[in-house]
N, C-alpha and C positions, 0 to 999 in steps of 0.2 A: 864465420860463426854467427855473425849480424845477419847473415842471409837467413841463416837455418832458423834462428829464433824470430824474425818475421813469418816466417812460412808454417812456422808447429802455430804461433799466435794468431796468424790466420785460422787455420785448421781448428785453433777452438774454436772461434767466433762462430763455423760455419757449423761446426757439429753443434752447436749450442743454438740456431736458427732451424736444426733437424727437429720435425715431430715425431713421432713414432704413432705408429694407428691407433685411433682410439678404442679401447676395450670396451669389450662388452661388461656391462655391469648385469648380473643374473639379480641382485637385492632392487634394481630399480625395472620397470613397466616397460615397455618395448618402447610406447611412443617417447617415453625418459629415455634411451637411448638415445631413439632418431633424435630427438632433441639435442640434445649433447655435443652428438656425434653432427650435427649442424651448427651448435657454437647459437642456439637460440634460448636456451633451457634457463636464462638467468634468472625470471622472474616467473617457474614452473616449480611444483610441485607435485611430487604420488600422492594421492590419497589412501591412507588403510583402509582397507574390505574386507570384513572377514570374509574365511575362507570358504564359509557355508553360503554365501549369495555369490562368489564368484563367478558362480557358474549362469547367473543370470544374463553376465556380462558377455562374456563366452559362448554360449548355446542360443544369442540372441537368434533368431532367425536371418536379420538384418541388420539392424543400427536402435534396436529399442529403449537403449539406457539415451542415445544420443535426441529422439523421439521425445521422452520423456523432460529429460534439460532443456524442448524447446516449450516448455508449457502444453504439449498435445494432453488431450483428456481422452482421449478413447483407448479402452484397454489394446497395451501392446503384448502381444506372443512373447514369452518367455522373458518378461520383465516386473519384476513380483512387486509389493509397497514394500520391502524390503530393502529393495537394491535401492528405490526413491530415497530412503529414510536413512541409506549410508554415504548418502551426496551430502554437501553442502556446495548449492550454486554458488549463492555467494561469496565462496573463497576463490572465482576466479573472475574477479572485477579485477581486469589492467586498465594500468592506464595510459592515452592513447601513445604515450612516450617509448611504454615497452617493447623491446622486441617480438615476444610474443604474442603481441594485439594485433598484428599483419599476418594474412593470408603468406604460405609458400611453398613455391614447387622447391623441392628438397632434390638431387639427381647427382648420383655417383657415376659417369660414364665409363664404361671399360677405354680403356685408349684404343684397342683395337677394333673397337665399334665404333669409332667417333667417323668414318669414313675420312678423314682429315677436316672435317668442320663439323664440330660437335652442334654449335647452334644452332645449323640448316638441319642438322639431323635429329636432335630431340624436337625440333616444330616440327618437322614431317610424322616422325612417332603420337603426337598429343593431337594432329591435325586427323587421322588416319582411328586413333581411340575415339575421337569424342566422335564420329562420323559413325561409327561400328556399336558405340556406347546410342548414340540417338536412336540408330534402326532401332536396336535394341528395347528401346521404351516406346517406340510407333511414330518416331518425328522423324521427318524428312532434314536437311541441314542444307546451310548455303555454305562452304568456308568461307575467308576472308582470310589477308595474309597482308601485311601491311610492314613495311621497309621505312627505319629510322636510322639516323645518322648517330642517336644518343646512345648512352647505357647500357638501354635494353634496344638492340638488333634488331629484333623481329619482335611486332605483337599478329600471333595466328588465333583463330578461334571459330569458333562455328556458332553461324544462329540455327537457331531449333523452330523448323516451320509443322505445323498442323491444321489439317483443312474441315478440321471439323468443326468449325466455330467457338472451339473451347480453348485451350491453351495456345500459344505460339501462334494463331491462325495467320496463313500465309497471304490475305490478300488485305484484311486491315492493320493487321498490326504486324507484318514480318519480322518488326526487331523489338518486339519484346521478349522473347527468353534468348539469351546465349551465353554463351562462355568464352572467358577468353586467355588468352597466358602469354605475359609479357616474357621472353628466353634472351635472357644476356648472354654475354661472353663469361663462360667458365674461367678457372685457373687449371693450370698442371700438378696434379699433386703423388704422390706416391708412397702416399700413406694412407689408402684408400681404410676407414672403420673397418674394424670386425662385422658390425652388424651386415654391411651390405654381402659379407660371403660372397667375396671372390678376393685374391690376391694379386696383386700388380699394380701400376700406376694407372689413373684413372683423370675426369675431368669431371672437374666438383662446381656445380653452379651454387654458388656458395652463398644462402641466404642473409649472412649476419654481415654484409656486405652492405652499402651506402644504397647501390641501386642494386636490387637484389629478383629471381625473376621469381614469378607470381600468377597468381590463377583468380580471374574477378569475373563476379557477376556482375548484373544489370544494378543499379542502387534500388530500383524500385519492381520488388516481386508480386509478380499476379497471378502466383498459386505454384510455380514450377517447384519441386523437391530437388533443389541444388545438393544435396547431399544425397539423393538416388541416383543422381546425374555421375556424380563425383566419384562414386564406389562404383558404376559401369567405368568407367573412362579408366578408372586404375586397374580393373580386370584387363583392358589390354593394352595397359606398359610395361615394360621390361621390371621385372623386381628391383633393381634398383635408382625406380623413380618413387617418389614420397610426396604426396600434399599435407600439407600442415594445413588446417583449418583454424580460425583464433576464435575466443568465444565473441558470440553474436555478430560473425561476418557469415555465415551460411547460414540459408535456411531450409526448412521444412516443408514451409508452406506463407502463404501470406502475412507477414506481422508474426511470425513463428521460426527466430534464431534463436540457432544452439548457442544454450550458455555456457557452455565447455569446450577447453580446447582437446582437439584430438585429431591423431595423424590418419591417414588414409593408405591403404597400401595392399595392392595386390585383391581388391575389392573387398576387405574388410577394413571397417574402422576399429582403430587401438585406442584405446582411453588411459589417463596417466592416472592409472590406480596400480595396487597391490595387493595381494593379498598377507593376512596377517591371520596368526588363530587368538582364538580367547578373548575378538572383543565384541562386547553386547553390542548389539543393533541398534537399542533402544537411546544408547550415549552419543551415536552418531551426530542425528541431526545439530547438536551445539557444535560440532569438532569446525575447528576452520584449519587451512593446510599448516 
């Protein structure tokens, strides 16, 4: 009988150590999701938009509400003083303590895509994007691939060469633009989110983690649009890879970071707003989150 009641008391302990997938929330903003659903979301908030400028967000061409948060002055496509005047930047000063103030690669791995090394295999995916993402914008690249004994495994990345004496140029300055992405060792989990759409056990390189992997630029930019870069490179990863951007760790362009945070995915950026009806515009600019 003492056997049995060990064994059901066991059997709590472990069903009570079960997660269940985390759900999709339809009331919170996609990148509120991927947040969430990373265990990063503690110090994030939606912002309400009404529903009449949502579409500013949405039918950007590119990234022009994210444009607009890095201080650019030149009129963006499909970004009205409307959509400006429903922000408050200032409601996303973290501070540098927060989760949220770090860059990070977010990645749900199918187990049956991990080839049996998931680590060697998302560097080969991110090494193979940013190579295909640079043709893409006219730079030639070097990789680099670099083996640690710590944390993070593998740092891969690519520098961005250009011979025409303007950006990245290849003979003075080779290592001024690249990218690069520290890829830890995953966990096994099998409660893979909703949002990634697909069911089964998966490998979660799990940001809200101590050493956590990540995606860095150079600290000092000479004009590169790390967030054009960024939105190439996630057009060719698997759907369920995610960069998290924090506010003012990407930029635009020289002395021009985004003051927002927003996720990256599938070559669109998702911004953590919502839409709401019935609120004037004009009350926006005092709203903080």
């Amino acid at each position: 009988m003492r056997r049995f009641f060990i064994f059901g008391a066991l059997l709590g302990l472990l069903s009570g150590c079960m997660t269940a997938p985390v759900k999709y929330d339809n009331q919170a903003s996609y990148a509120m999701n991927v947040a969430r659903a990373a265990n990063i979301d503690s110090d994030l908030n939606d912002t309400d938009v009404p529903q009449e400028i949502m579409a500013d967000f949405s039918d950007s061409a590119a990234y022009g509400f994210a444009y607009a948060a890095s201080g650019y002055n030149a009129p963006v496509k499909g970004f009205s003083p409307n959509s400006a005047a429903a922000m408050n930047f200032a409601s996303w000063l973290l501070t540098p303590e927060s989760k949220s103030a770090r860059n990070y690669l977010i990645v749900w791995m199918p187990e049956e895509q991990a080839d049996g090394d998931p680590t060697n295999h998302l560097a080969e995916i991110l090494l193979e994007a940013s190579t295909k993402a640079a043709t893409e914008l006219g730079y030639g690249t070097e990789n680099f691939v670099i083996e640690a004994k710590g944390p993070n495994p593998k740092l891969v990345g690519a520098t961005l060469l250009k011979n025409d004496g303007e950006l990245c140029t290849s003979k003075e300055k080779p290592d001024v633009c690249w990218i690069s992405f520290g890829v830890e060792k995953p966990r096994h989990i099998t409660h893979t989110p909703e949002l990634v759409e697909f069911e089964g056990n998966s490998y979660f390189f799990d940001p809200s983690k101590a050493f956590r992997s990540y995606f860095m630029f150079p600290k000092e930019n000479h004009g590169l649009d790390e967030l054009e870069l960024l939105l190439k490179i996630s057009q060719y990863t698997p759907e369920w890879v995610y960069f998290y951007a924090a506010p003012g760790q990407i930029r635009v362009g020289k002395e021009q970071p985004i003051k927002i945070p927003l996720v990256i995915h599938q070559g669109k950026a998702h911004y953590f707003v919502k839409p709401v009806d019935d609120q004037p515009v004009a009350n926006l600019e005092s709203r903080g989150q």
